[in-house]
N, C-alpha and C positions, 0 to 999 in steps of 0.2 A: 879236243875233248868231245868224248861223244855225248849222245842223251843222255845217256845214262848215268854215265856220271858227272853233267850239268845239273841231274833232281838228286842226286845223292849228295851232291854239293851242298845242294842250296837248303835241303833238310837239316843239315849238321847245323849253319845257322840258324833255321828255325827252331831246330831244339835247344839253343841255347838260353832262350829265353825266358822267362820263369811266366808260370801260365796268366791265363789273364787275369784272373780272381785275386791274384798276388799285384798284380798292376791297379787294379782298381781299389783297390785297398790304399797301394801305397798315394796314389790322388787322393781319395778322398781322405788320406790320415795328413797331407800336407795344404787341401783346403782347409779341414778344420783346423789346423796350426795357426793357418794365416788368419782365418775367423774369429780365434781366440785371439790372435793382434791388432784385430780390427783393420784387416786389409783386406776388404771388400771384393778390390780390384785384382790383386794378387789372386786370391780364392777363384775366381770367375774365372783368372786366367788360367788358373791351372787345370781345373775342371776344362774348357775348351784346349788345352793343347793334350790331353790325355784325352777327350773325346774325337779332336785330329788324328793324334798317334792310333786312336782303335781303329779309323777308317782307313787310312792309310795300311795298317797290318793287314785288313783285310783285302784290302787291294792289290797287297804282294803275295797272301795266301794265294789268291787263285790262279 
């Protein structure tokens, strides 16, 4: 496989993604879920594996 079509590749899966504003939404619409059951814990966790998951995407962005 050449360059070229190892970045052509690998765009197709980056556009599959739905952008981030749709990502950060859907975290903070399932911490406040968990907020509203009073699960504290839960809430915290999901905020930090969606603030993971952003670092990491950027990390394969470049």
């Amino acid at each position: 496989m050449s360059v070229l079509q190892h970045h052509r590749a690998a765009h197709r899966w980056h556009d599959r993604f739905p952008p981030r504003g749709a990502w950060r939404a859907t975290g903070a619409l399932i911490a406040f879920g968990l907020l509203a059951a009073r699960d504290l814990v839960g809430a915290i966790s999901v905020l930090v594996a969606f603030a993971v998951a952003e670092v990491v995407y950027d990390a394969a962005d470049r």
